[in-house]
LUMFI-844105 format. One line per 10 residues: number of its first residue (from 1); their letters; for each residue x, y, z of C-alpha. Coordinates in Angstrom, 2 decimals. Example, Ala and Ser with C-alpha at 12.3 -4.5 7.8 and 13.67 -1.06 7.14 Angstrom:
BEGIN
1> AS> 12.30/-4.50/7.80  13.67/-1.06/7.14
This chain:
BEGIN
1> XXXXXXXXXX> 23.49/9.52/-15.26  27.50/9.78/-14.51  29.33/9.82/-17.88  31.69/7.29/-18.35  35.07/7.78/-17.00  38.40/7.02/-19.31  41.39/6.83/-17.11  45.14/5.99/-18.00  47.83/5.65/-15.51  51.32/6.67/-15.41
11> XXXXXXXXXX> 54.48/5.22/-12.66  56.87/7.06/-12.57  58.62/3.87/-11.04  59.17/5.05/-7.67  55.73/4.66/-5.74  54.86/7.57/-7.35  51.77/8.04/-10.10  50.53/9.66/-12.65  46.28/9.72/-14.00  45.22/11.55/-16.75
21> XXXXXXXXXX> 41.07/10.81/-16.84  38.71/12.68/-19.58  34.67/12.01/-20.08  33.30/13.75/-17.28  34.06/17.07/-16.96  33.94/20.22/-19.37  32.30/18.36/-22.02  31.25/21.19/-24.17  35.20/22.31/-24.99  36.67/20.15/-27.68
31> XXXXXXXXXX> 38.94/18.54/-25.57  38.96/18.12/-21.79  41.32/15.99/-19.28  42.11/15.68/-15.65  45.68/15.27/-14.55  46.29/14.05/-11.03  49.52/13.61/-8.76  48.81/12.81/-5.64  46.62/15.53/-4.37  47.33/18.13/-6.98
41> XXXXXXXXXX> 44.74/17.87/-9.92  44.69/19.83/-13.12  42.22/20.77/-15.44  43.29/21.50/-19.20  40.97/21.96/-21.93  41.08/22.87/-25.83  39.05/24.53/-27.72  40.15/26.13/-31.38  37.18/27.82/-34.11  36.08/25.80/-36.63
51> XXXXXXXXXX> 37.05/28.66/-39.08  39.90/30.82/-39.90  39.94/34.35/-39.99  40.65/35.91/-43.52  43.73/37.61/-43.82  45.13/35.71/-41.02  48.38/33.67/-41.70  49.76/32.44/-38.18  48.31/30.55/-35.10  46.50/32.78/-33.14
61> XXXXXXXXXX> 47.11/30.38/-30.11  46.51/31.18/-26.38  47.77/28.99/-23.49  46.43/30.52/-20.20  47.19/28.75/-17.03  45.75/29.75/-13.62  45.74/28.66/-10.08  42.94/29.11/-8.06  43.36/29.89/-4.33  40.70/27.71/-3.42
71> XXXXXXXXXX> 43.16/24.55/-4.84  45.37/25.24/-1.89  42.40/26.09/0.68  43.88/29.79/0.58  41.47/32.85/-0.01  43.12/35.69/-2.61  44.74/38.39/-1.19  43.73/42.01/-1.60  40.46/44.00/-1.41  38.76/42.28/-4.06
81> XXXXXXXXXX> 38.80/38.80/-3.14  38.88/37.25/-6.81  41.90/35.73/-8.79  42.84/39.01/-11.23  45.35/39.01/-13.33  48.49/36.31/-13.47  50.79/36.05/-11.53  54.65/36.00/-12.61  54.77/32.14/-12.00  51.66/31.24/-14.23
91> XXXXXXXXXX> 52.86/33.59/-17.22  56.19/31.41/-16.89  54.22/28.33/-17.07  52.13/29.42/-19.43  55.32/30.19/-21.95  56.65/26.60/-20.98  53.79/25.18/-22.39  53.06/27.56/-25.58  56.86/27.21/-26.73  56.56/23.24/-27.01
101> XXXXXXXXXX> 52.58/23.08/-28.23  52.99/25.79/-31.14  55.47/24.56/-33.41  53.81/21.04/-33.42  50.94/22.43/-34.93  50.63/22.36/-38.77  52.05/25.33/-40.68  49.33/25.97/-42.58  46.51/25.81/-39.34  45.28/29.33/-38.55
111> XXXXXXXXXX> 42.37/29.02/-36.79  42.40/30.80/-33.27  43.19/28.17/-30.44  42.60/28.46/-26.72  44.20/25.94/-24.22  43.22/26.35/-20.84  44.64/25.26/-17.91  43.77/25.22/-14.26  45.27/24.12/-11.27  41.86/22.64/-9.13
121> XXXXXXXXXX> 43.71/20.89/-5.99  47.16/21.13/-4.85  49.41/19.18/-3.04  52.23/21.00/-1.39  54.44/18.19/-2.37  53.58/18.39/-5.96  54.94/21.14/-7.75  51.70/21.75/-10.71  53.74/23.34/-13.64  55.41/20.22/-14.45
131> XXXXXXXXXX> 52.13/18.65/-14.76  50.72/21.39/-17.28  52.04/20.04/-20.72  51.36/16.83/-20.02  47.61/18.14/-19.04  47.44/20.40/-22.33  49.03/17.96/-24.67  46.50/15.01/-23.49  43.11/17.69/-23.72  44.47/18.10/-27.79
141> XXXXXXXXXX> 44.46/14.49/-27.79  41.22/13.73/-27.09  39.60/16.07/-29.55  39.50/16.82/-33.23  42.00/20.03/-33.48  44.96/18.94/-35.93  47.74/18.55/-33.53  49.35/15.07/-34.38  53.04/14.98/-32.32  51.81/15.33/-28.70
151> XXXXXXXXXX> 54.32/15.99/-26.20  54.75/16.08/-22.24  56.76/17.96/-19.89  58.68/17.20/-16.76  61.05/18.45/-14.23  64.65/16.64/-13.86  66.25/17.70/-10.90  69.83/15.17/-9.64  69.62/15.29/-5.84  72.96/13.76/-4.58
161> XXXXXXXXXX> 73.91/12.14/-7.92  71.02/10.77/-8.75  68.12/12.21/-11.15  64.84/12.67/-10.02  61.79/13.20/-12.36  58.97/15.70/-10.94  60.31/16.03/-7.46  58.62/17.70/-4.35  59.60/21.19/-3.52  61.34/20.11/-0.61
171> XXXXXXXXXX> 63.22/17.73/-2.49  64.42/20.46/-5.61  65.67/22.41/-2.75  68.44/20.02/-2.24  69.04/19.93/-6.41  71.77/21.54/-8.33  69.94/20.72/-11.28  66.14/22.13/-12.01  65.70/21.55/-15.85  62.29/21.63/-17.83
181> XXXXXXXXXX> 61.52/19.62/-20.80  59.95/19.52/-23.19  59.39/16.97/-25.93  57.65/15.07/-28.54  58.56/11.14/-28.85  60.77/11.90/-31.43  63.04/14.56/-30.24  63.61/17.67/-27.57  61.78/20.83/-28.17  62.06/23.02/-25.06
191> XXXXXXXXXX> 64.71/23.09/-22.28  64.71/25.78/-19.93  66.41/25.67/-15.81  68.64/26.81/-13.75  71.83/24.60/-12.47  74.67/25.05/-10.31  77.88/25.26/-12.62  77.37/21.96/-14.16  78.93/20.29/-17.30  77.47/19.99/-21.00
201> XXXXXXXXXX> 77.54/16.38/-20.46  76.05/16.46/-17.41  72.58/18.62/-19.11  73.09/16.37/-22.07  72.29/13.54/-19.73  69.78/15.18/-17.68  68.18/16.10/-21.12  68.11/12.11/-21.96  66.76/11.38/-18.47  63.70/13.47/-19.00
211> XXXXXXXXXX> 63.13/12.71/-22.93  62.46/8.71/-21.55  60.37/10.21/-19.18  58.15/12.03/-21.55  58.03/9.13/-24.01  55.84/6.83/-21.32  54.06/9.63/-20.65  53.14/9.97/-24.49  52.28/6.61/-24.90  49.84/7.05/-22.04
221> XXXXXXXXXX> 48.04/9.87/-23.79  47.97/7.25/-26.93  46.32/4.85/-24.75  43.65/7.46/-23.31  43.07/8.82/-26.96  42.34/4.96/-28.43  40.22/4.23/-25.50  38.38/7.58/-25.16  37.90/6.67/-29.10  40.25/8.83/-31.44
231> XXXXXXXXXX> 38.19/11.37/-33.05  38.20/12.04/-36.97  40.06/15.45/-37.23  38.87/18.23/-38.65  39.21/19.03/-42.01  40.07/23.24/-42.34  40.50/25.53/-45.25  44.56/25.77/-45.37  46.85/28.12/-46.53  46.00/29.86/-50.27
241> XXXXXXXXXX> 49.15/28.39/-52.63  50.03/29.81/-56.36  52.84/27.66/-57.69  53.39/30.20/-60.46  53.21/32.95/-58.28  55.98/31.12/-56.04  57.97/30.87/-59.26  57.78/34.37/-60.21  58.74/35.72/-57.30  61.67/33.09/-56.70
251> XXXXXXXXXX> 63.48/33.85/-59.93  63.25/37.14/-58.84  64.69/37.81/-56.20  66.49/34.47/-55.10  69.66/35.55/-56.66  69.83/39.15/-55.76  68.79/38.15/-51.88  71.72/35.90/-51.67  74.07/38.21/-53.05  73.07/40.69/-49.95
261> XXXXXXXXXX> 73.27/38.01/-47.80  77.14/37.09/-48.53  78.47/40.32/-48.60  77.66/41.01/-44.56  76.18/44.46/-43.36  74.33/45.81/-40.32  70.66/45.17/-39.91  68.99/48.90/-41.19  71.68/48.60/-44.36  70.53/44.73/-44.82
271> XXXXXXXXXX> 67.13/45.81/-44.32  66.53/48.76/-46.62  68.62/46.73/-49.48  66.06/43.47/-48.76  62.64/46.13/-49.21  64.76/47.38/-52.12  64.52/43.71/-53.45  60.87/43.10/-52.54  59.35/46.25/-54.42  61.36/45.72/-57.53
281> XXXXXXXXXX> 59.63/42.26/-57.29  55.88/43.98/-56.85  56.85/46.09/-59.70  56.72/42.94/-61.91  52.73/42.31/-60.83  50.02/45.02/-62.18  47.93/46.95/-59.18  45.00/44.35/-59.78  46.96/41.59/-59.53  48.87/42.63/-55.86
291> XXXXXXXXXX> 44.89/43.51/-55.13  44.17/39.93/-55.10  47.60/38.38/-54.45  49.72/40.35/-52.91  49.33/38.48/-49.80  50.47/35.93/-51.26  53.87/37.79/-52.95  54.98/38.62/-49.79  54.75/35.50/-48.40  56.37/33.77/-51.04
301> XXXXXXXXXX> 58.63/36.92/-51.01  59.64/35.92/-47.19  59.82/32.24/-48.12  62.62/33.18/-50.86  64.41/35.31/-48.24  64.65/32.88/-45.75  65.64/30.16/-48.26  68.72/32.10/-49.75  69.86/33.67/-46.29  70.25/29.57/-44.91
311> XXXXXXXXXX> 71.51/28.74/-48.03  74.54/31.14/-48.04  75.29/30.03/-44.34  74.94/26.56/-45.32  77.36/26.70/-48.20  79.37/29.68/-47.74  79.74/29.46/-43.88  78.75/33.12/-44.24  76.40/35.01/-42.02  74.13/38.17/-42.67
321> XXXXXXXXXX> 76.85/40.56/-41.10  79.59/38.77/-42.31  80.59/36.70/-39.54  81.70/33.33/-39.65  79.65/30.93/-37.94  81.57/30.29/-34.52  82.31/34.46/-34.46  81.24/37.06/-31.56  80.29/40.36/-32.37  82.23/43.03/-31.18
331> XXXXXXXXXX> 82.03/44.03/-27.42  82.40/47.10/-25.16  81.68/47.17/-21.81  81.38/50.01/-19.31  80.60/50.19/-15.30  79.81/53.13/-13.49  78.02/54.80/-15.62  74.99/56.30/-13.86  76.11/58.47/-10.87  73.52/57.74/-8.17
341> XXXXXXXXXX> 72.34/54.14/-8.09  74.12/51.48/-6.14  75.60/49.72/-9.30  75.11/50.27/-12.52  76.98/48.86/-15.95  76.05/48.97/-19.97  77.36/45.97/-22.15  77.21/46.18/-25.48  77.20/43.49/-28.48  77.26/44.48/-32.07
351> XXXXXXXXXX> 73.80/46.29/-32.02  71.97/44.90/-29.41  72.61/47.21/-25.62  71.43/46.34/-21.69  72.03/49.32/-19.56  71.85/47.22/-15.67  71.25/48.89/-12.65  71.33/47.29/-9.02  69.36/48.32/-5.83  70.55/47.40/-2.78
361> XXXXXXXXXX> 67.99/47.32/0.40  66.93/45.62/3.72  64.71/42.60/3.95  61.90/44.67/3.78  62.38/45.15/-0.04  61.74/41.40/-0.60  59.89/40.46/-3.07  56.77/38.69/-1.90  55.50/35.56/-3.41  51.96/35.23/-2.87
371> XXXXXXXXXX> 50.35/32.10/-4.92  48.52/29.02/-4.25  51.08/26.88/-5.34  53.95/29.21/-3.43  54.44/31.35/-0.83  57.71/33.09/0.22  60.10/35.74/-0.72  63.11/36.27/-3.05  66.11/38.42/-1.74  67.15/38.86/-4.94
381> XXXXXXXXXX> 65.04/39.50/-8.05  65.59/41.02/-11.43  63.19/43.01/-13.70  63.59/43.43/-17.45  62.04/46.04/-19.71  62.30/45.53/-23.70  60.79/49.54/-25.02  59.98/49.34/-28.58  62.48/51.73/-29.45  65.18/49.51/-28.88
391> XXXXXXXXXX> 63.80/48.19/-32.02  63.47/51.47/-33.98  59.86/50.23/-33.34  56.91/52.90/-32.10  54.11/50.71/-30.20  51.97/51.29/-27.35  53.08/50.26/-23.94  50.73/47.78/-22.78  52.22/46.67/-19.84  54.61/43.75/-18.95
401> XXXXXXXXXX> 54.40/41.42/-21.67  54.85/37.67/-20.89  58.61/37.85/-22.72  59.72/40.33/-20.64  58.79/38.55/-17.82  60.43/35.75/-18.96  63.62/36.73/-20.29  63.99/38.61/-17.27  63.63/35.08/-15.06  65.80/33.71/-17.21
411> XXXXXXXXXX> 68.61/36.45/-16.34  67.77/36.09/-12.74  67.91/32.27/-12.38  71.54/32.75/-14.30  72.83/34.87/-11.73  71.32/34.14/-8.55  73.01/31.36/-7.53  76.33/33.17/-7.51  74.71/35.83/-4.88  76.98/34.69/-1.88
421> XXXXXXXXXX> 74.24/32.70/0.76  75.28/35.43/3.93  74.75/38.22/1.82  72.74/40.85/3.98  71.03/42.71/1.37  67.77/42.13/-0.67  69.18/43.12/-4.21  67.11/44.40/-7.17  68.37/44.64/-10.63  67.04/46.01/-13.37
431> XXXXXXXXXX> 67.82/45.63/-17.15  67.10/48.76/-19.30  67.09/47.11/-22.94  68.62/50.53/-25.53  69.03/48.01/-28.60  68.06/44.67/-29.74  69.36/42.99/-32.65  70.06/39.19/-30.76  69.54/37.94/-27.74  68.74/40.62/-25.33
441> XXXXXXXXXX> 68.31/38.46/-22.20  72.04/37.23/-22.48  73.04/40.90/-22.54  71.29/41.44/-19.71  73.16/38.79/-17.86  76.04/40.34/-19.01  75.14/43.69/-18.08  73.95/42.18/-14.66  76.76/40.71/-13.79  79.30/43.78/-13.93
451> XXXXXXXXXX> 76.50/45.81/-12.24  76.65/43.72/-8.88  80.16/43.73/-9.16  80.21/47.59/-9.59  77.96/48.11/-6.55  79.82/46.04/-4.15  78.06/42.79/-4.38  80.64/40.15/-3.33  79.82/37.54/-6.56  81.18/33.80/-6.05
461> XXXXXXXXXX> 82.09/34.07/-9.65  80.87/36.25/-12.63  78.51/34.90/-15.01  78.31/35.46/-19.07  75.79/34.23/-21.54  75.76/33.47/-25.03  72.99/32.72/-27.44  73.39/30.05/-30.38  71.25/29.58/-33.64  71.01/26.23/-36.00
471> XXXXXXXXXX> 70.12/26.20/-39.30  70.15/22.47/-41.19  68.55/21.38/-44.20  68.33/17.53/-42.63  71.93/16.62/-43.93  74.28/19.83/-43.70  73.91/22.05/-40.21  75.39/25.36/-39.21  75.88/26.55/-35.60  75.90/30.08/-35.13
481> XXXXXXXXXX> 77.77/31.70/-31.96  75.76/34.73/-31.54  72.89/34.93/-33.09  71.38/38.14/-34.32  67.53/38.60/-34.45  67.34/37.64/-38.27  69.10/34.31/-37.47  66.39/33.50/-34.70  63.84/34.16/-36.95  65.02/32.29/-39.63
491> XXXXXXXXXX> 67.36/29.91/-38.30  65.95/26.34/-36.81  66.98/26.82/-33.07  67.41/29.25/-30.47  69.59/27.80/-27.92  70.70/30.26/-25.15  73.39/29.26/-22.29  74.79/31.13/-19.11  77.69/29.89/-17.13  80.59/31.07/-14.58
501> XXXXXXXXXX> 84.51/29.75/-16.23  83.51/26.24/-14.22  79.64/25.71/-15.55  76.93/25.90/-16.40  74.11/28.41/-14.19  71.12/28.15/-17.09  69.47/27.95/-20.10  66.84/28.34/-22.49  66.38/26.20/-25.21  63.51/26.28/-28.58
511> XXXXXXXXXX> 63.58/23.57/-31.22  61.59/24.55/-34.45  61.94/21.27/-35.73  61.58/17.64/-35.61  64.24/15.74/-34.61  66.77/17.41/-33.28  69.84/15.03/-32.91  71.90/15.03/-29.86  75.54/15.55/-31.57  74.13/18.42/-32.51
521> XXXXXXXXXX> 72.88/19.70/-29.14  76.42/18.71/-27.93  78.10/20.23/-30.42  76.10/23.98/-30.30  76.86/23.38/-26.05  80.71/22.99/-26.80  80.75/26.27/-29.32  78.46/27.70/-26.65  81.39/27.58/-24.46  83.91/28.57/-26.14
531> XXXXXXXXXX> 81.84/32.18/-27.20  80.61/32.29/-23.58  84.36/32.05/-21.91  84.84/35.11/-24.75  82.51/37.17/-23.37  83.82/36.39/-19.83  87.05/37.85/-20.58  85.58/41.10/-21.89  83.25/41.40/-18.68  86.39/40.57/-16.21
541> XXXXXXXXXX> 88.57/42.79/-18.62  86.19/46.05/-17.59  85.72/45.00/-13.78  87.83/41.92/-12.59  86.64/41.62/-9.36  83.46/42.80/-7.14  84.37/46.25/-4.98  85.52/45.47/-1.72  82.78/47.79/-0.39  79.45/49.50/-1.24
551> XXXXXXXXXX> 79.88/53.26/-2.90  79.78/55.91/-1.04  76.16/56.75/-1.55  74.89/53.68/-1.46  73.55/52.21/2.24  75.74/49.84/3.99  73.86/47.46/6.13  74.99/45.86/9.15  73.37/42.80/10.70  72.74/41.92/14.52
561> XXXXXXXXXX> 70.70/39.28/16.40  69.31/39.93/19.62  67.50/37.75/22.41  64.34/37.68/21.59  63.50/39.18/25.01  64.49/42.44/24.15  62.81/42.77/20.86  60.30/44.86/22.63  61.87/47.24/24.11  64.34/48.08/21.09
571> XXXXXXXXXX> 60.38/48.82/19.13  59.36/50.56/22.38  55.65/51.49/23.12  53.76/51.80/19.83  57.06/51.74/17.78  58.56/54.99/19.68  61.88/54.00/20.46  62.73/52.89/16.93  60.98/55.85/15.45  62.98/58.40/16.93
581> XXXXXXXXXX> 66.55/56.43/16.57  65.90/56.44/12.82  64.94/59.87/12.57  68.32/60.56/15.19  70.47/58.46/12.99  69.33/58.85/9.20  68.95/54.68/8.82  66.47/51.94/8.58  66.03/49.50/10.78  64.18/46.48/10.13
591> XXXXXXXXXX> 63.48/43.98/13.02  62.74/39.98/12.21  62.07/37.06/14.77  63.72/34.14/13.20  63.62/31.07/16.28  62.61/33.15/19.23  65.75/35.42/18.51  65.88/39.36/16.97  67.89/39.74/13.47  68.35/43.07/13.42
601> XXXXXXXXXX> 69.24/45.09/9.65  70.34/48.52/10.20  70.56/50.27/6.71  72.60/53.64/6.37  74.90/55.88/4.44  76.10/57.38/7.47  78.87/55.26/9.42  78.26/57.37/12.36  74.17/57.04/12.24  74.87/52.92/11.87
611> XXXXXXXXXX> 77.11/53.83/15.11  74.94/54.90/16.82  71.86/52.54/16.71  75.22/49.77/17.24  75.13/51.37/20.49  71.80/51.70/21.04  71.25/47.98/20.56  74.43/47.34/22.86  72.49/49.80/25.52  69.45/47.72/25.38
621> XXXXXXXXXX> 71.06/44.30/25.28  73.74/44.95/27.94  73.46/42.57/30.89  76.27/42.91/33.49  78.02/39.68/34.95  78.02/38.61/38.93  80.89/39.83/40.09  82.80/41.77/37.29  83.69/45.67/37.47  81.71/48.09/35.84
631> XXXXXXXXXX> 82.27/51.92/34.79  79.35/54.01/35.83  78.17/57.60/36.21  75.82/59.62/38.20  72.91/61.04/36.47  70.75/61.75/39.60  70.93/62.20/42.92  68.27/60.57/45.65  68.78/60.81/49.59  69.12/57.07/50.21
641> XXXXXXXXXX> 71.68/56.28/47.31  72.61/57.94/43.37  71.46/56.72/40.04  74.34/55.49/37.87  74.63/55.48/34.16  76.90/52.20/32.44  79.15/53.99/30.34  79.51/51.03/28.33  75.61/51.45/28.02  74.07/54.24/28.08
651> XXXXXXXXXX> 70.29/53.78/29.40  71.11/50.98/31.51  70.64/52.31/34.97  70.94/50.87/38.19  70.74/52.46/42.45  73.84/52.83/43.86  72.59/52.23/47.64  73.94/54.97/50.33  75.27/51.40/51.92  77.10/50.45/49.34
661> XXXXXXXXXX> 78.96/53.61/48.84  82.16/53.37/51.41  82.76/51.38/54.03  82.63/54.54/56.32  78.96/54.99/57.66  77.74/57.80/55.07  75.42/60.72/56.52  75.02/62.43/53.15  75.20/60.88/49.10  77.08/63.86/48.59
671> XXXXXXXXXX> 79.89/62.79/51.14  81.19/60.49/48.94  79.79/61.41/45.10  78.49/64.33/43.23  76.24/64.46/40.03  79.02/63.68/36.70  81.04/61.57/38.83  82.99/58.48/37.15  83.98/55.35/39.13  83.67/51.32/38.81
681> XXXXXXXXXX> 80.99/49.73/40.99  80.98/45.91/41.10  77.59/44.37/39.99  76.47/42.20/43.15  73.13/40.36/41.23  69.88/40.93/42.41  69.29/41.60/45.95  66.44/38.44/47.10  64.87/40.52/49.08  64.03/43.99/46.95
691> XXXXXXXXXX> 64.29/41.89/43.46  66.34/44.81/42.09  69.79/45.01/40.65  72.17/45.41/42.81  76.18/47.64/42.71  78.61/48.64/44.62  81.07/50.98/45.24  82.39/49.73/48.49  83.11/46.18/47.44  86.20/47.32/44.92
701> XXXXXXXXXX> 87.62/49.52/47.76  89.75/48.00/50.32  88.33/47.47/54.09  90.06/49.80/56.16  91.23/47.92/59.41  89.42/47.30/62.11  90.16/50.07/65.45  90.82/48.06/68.53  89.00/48.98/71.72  90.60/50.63/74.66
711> X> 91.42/48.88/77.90
């Protein structure tokens, strides 16, 4: 028997539609939903343990999204053909949809949690990761984990003037906006995209758009959950509280945190004097007593700090290093610094440091996107690598973790827009992380920026970033400018903004709390632009405009298209021609058919090797017009004519017919030229009757007269 279907349906008001459906599938998991858009379904489910795990005192939460090749008819590449590990694209997707679901769940909810998403079918004109917190939200709806604000997420894009929400991938290529959002019905909790120098009003409104957006789309999931029947939730062992414990601790160390706090200091000062604090406070509890509770002092140890730190913001206007709230740290900047890359630059911001280095290459050095959802290249890319030391941490390298993959697309969406379009070279930068004390990722923007610059990358405009912090108690609020690490972990918002002097190129917005109001958002993007057209001027004040050339040592490439006709014999037989020209001329030469023509790269450090293959191509390419003068040479001698060399191109050889050498009946070739000779021959076509090429020599010399005959 089929299991009854529940299906709600959302319009998106312009033909366009929405289902979300749950009953029939993965009916084991505690939660399980469809999501369909046209052809593109998803499958999301939610599972979380029925029990905590002692000692435990966070969400262990997982959101995994995957798409499987068979959703786009597509087998997986590689030897083993299976889906292995994510891709770039899902771990992105996956963060989208972990940064809005975790807060939302209550504080004191530890139990592990596993939301799993799938993409099942796609539709090339439905783009599947702005379906996936709609899908993840909707599976916790349906079941009986504690999660009681869902949320939904779209894409706003404005495609000439006008916003669009979830458009096709054909469509967001015509955008200058692609924003996603995040959001509960009550208020914003994610923003992340990439624009095209746009206003803060113009993301406040796109912000608006996509919050109405999200509200239907809630109220959908409220109409699935009442008519799937809303399930009784859980109940769950929460946190362990001690009032007097809390008490104890508080009029401990409330008073001596704050008094650090106000004074200002750098983070390993602030840092040994807050353990200072902390162990004179588990000197006041006996060895049996931190046996049994001391999980609990230093939690309510933590609570204190964090409590006194907003406080002295709040009512001094003071921050942990002294700063007021709308100051920058100091900067220094320096370009140049490594000898042998292509571009390199280090920017550094109170205690945080991004050491940038770009690579400049040929097409070949593309990065390949190979998905189910996506398949292309990107001509420019940028890697980012966060080492524990940069810390003062020691940890195992495990790999790239999901933040480093997307902090670093978060740099690289900031900056790529201002790669000029006719820019010949694929261009890979990479962001070294030395030290981290607040917002890394705009440092490396930063860094990037002067970088490009350095190695001869003509910019449209340089690009700066900034990241701001909130911390309110629901009547008084505090925007910081620059926020260190302690302010992001404490503070209520980490809102992070990159723009040129004219806009806005992207950002990255988390909300750890309900109700976010929009002065407020306007207000942290105003003083976001004001710290951000700071940092400009120290960027611009170190390297004001992009080199007019490459270095020296780094490979200048030079671009040529050819008919497509002679594509073949610029590769020669099994690749021989081009072989030995690189290995003559020290470059790389990369050959791409783009509409039946050749777009030729030739890569080099060498002007004269880059020469060379110039006029090697030129050799191969050259076709001589009817009628016009040509210079030739001999290069061999034959009885009934020469061989003759176009200067203009060497290779290109043609017969020079004994007929067509003087006007004067010719006995011998050598009557008239000699092996090395230099002289213009006039190209005649091809001769209808042999098929071949014709020159001659005779046709630019005058006719002697004609000898009259005796009487």
């Amino acid at each position: 028997m089929i299991p009854q279907l529940f299906v709600e349906k959302i319009d998106l008001g312009d033909g366009r539609s929405i289902t979300i459906e749950t009953g029939r599938l993965a009916k084991q998991a505690d939660g399980a939903v469809v999501v369909r858009m046209g052809d593109t379904m998803i499958l999301a489910t939610a599972v979380s343990a029925r029990t905590s795990n002692p000692g435990v005192d966070f969400l262990p939460l997982t959101v995994d999204y995957r798409e499987k090749f068979a959703a786009a008819g597509r087998f997986p590449g590689g030897f083993f053909k299976r889906e292995a590990r994510p891709s770039d694209s899902e771990v992105l997707t996956m963060r989208l949809v972990d940064r809005v679901l975790r807060p939302l769940f209550p504080d004191d909810y530890h139990a592990e949690t596993q939301v799993m998403i799938q993409l099942m079918s796609h539709d090339e004109e439905v783009m599947p990761d702005a379906l996936a917190g709609l899908a993840a939200s909707a599976a916790l709806a349906v079941s009986d984990i504690p999660f009681y604000n869902l949320i939904s997420e779209v894409r706003v894009a404005r495609i000439d003037g006008k916003l669009v929400i979830n458009p096709s991938r054909t469509e967001l290529e015509k955008s200058d906006i692609d924003m996603m959002i995040g959001a509960s019905m009550d208020s914003v909790a994610m923003v992340e995209g990439e624009m095209k120098e746009i206003s803060e009003a113009e993301m406040i409104e796109a912000i608006k758009f996509a919050h109405e957006a999200i509200k239907v789309q809630i109220q959908a999931q409220l109409r699935l959950q009442a008519a799937f029947g809303k399930k009784e939730i859980r109940t769950y062992e929460g946190e362990r509280e001690n009032e007097e414990i809390y008490k104890k601790v508080k009029d401990a160390a409330y008073d001596k945190i704050y008094a650090i706090a106000k004074v200002g200091s750098a983070k390993h000062e602030r840092g040994a004097a807050f353990a200072e604090v902390k162990e004179e406070v588990k000197a006041l509890f006996t060895e049996e007593e931190l046996a049994a509770d001391g999980d609990l002092v230093s939690k309510y140890f933590y609570k204190t700090n964090k409590e006194a730190v907003r406080n002295v913001v709040l009512e001094l206007g003071v921050r942990l290093d002294g700063r007021k709230t709308t100051d920058i740290r100091p900067i220094w900047c320096e370009i140049d610094y490594l000898p042998r890359v292509h571009g390199s630059s280090l920017f550094t911001r109170g205690e945080t440091q991004a050491l940038a280095t770009v690579t400049l290459g040929t097409s070949r050095e593309a990065n390949q996107i190979d998905s189910p959802s996506e398949q292309g290249e990107e001509k420019f890319y940028l890697h980012y690598n966060f080492p524990p030391f940069s810390t003062g941490e020691a940890k195992p390298l495990r790999g790239t973790s999901r933040r480093e993959v997307g902090h670093g697309n978060l740099a690289q969406r900031a900056l790529k827009n201002m790669i000029p379009a006719d820019c010949p070279y694929t261009i890979r930068i990479v962001s070294e992380v030395l030290e981290s004390n607040g917002s890394s990722s705009m440092a490396t923007v930063c860094a990037g920026t002067m970088a490009l610059m350095d190695a001869g990358v003509q910019m449209v405009k340089p690009v700066s970033g900034i990241a701001m912090g909130l911390i309110t108690d629901g009547e008084k609020f505090a925007v910081l400018s620059d926020i260190l690490g302690d302010e992001d972990h404490l503070g209520d918002m980490d809102f992070k903004v990159t723009g040129t002097a004219d806009g806005i190129t992207a950002c990255q917005m988390d909300i750890k709390i309900d109700g976010l109001r929009y002065d407020i958002m306007e207000q942290a993007l105003a003083q976001a632009r004001d710290g951000r057209l700071h940092i400009l001027g120290k960027l611009t004040e170190t390297i004001a405009a992009p080199r007019s050339d490459v270095k020296a040592h780094a490979p200048k490439i030079i671009t040529r298209t050819i008919p497509g006709n002679f594509i073949g014999a610029l590769i020669g037989p099994g690749g021989k021609v081009i072989q030995e020209l690189q290995k003559a001329t020290g470059t790389t030469i990369v050959i791409n058919e783009v509409d039946e023509q050749g777009v030729i790269e030739i890569l080099g450090t060498d002007p004269a090797g880059i020469e060379a293959v110039l006029a090697k191509i030129k050799s191969i390419t050259f076709k001589p017009q009817m009628g016009e003068a040509y210079e030739v040479k001999v290069i061999k001698m034959l009885d009934f004519g020469a061989v003759v060399e176009y200067t203009a191109a060497p290779g290109n050889e043609v017969l020079l017919h004994v007929s067509e050498l003087a006007w004067e009946r010719t006995e011998n070739v050598t009557d008239v030229v000699n092996m090395g000779d230099v002289f213009e021959v006039k190209y005649l076509g091809v001769d209808p009757k042999t098929k071949k090429e014709k020159v001659s020599r005779k046709a630019l010399i005058p006719r002697p007269p004609r000898e009259e005959k005796k009487e």
